[in-house]
TORPAMI-172871 format. One line per 8 residues: their letters; for each residue x, y, z of C-alpha. Coordinates in steps of 0.5 Angstrom, whole numbers. Layout:
# residues N
A) X Y Z; ...
This chain:
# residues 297
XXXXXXXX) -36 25 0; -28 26 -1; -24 32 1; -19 35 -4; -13 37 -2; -11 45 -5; -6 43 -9; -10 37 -12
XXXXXXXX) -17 41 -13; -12 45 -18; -9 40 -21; -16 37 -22; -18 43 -25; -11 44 -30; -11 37 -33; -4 36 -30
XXXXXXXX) -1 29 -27; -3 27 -20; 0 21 -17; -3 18 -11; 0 17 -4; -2 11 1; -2 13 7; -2 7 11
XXXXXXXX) 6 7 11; 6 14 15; 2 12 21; 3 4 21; 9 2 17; 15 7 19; 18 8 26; 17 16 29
XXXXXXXX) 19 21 27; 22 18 21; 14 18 18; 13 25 18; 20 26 15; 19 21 9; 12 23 7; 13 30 6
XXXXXXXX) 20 28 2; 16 23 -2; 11 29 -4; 17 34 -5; 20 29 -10; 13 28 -14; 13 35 -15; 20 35 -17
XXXXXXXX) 19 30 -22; 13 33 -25; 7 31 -22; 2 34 -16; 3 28 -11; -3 27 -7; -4 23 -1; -9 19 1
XXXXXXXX) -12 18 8; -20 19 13; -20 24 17; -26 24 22; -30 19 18; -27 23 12; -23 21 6; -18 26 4
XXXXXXXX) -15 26 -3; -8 30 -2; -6 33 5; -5 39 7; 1 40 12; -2 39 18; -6 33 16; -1 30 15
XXXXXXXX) 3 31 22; -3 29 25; -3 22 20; 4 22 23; 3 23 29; -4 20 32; -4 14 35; -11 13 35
XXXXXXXX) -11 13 27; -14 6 25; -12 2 18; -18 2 13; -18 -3 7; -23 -2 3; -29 -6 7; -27 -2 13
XXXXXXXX) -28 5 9; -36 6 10; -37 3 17; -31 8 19; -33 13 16; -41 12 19; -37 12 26; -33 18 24
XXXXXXXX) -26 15 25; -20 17 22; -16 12 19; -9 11 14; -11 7 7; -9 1 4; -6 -1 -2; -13 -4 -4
XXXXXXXX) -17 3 -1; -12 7 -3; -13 5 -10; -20 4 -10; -20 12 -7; -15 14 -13; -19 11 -19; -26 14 -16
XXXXXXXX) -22 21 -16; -20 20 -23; -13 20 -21; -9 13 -25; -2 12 -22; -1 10 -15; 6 10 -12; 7 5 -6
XXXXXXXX) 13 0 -2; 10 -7 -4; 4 -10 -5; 0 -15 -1; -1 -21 -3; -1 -29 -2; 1 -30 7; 6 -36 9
XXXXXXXX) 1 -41 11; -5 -39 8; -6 -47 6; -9 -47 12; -11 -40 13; -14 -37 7; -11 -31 10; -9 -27 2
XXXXXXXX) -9 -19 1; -14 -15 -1; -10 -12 -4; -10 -17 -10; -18 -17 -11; -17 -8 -11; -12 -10 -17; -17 -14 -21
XXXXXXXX) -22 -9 -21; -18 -2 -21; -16 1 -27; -9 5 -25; -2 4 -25; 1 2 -19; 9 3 -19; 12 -2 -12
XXXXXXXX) 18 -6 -11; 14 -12 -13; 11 -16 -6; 14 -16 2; 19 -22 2; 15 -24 8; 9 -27 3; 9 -33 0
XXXXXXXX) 11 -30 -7; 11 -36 -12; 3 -36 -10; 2 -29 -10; 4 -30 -17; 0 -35 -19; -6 -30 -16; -3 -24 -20
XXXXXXXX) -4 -28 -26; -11 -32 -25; -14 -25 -24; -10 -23 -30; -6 -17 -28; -1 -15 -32; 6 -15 -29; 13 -11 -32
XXXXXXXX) 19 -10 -29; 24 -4 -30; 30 -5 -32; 29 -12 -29; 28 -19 -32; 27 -21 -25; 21 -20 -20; 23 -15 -15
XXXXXXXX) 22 -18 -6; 21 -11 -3; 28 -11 2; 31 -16 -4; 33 -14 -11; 31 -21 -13; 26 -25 -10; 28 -31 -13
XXXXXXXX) 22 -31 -20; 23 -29 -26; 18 -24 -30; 16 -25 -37; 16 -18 -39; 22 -12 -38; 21 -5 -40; 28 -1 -39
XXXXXXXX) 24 7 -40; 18 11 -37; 17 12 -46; 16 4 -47; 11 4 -40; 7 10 -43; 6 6 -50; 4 0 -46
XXXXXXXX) -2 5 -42; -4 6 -49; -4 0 -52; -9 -2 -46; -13 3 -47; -14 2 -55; -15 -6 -54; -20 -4 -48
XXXXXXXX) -15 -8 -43; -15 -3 -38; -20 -6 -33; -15 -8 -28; -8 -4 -25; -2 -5 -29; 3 -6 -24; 10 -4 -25
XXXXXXXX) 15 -7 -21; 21 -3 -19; 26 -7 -15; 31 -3 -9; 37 0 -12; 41 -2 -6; 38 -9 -3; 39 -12 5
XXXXXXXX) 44 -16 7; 41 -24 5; 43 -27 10; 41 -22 15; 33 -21 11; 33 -29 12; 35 -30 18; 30 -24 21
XXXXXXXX) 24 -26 17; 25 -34 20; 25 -31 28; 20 -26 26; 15 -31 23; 17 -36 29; 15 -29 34; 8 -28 30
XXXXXXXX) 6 -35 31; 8 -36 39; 3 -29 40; -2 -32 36; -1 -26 32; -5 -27 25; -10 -24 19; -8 -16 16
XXXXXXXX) -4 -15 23; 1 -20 22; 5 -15 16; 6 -9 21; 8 -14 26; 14 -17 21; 15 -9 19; 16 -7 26
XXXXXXXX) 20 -13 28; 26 -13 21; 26 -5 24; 27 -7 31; 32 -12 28; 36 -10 23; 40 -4 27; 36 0 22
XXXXXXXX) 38 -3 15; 31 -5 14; 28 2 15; 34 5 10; 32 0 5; 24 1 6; 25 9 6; 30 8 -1
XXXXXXXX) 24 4 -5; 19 9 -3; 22 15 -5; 25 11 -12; 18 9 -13; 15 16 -12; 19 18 -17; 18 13 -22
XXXXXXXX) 11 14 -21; 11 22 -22; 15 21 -28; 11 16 -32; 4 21 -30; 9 27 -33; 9 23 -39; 3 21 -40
X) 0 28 -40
C-alpha cells in the first residue's frame, strides 16, 4: 500500500511529468542541515523545469511517492530513519520502520506507481575488492529489470567503474552520455572510459525513449549519464579516495555501508568541496530529468 503525496495524486490524475526523487541522499548521503535545504531546492527546480517532483521514502512501514513538507523534515532530520533497498521494503514495512529508499527501491517504487524518470547523484555499482567480496549494488539487478529513465552522473568514483561497466553491459542496460563522449565518475568529470553513445539535447533522449518502446526494448532502465559541470580538484579526489579506502579497511567497515562511510568521510576531508560537487550533480540531474519528463509529454 503506497501514500500519494497531493501534488503527485494531481498530476497522476493530469497526465503531466513526474520525476522520482530518491530519498536516500537526504537522510544518509548529505551532511545537516545542508539535506533538508538541498531537498526542498531539488523539488523547487523540478517544478521550474516543467514537472511534479516526487519524493520517494517509507514512513512508519509506509511507502510514500512524493512528501509533503513535514515529511520531508522529518527525512531530513530523524536520525532513526534506516535505508531500504528493495529486499528491505516488505520486512520494514511489516516492522512498520520508516526508511530512505535507494536507487534499486527508489526505482523499483517509481516504475510500479507508473511514474518513468527518476533523478539521482550516482549510481551503485561493482565495489573495489569485489574479487574477493562479491560485494556489488543492488542497484544493477533493479536496472535490469525496471524500466524507467534514470538521469545520474554516471557511477560514485569510489567504485571499480571498469567492472561496473562490464556489468551494465552483461545485463544489457543501455548507457548515453550528454553532452559527453566520456563516461562521467560522480565527483569526476571524467572517469577515465569512454561511452559508445552521445546525445547532446533532451529531443534526441525523447527519440531514443520512442525507439525503445516501438522495438519492445524498454524492459530495462535507460541510463543517461550527465557528467558535473564543475569537477573535484583530481589530486585532492585520489588522495582522499586511497585514505578513505584504507580507513574503511582498518574498521572492518564492508557490504552497503562501505558508500556512506566514503561519502561522509570525502565530506569531512575535502573542506567542503565534495558537498559543493554532490549538491551541484543533484540539482543539474533534477533538472535534466524534469526536462526529458516535460518533453516526453
Amino acid at each position: 500500500m503506497s501514500t500519494f503525496a497531493t501534488a503527485v495524486k494531481r498530476a497522476i490524475s493530469d497526465k503531466s511529468p513526474i520525476v522520482a526523487l530518491e530519498s536516500t541522499i537526504i537522510s544518509h548521503g548529505l551532511p545537516r542541515p545542508a539535506n533538508l535545504e538541498v531537498a526542498l531546492e531539488v523539488e523547487a527546480i523540478v517544478r521550474a523545469n516543467g514537472a511534479t517532483p516526487a519524493t520517494i521514502a517509507m514512513i512508519d512501514g509506509e511507502v510514500h511517492i512524493g512528501l509533503e513538507p513535514n515529511e520531508l523534515d522529518r527525512i531530513a532530520n530523524d536520525t532513526n530513519v534506516a535505508k531500504a533497498s528493495t529486499r528491505d521494503l516488505a520486512i520494514f514495512a511489516a516492522k512498520g520502520f520508516s526508511a530512505a529508499t535507494t536507487v534499486a527501491a527508489t526505482a523499483q517504487i517509481a516504475h510500479a506507481a507508473g511514474i518513468s524518470y527518476f533523478a539521482t547523484g550516482g549510481l551503485g555499482g561493482v565495489h573495489s575488492g569485489a574479487r574477493e567480496s562479491w560485494d556489488e549494488s543492488a542497484d544493477l539487478f533493479a536496472l535490469a529489470t525496471t524500466p524507467i529513465t534514470v538521469i545520474c552522473a554516471g557511477v560514485k568514483s569510489i567504485l571499480d567503474v571498469a567492472a561496473t561497466l562490464e556489468r551494465l553491459e552483461t545485463f544489457g542496460i543501455p548507457l548515453i552520455g550528454y553532452k559527453t563522449d566520456r563516461f562521467p565518475g560522480f565527483y569526476l568529470i571524467d572517469s577515465g572510459f569512454p561511452l559508445e553513445h552521445r546525445v547532446d539535447s533532451v529531443s534526441e533522449i525523447v527519440q531514443i525513449l520512442s525507439k525503445r518502446r516501438q522495438l519492445k526494448t524498454d524492459n530495462c532502465a535507460l541510463i543517461v549519464a550527465n557528467p558535473v559541470e564543475t569537477e573535484m580538484a583530481r589530486t585532492t579526489h585520489d588522495q582522499l579516495l586511497k585514505a578513505g579506502l584504507e580507513s574503511a579497511a582498518a574498521k572492518n567497515i564492508t557490504g552497503k555501508v562501505v558508500t556512506p562511510f566514503l561519502l561522509d568521510f570525502f565530506h569531512n576531508a575535502s573542506n567542503g568541496e565534495s558537498l559543493r560537487v554532490n549538491i551541484e550533480i543533484i540539482k543539474s540531474n533534477a533538472k535534466l530529468a524534469a526536462q526529458i519528463a516535460a518533453a516526453a509529454q
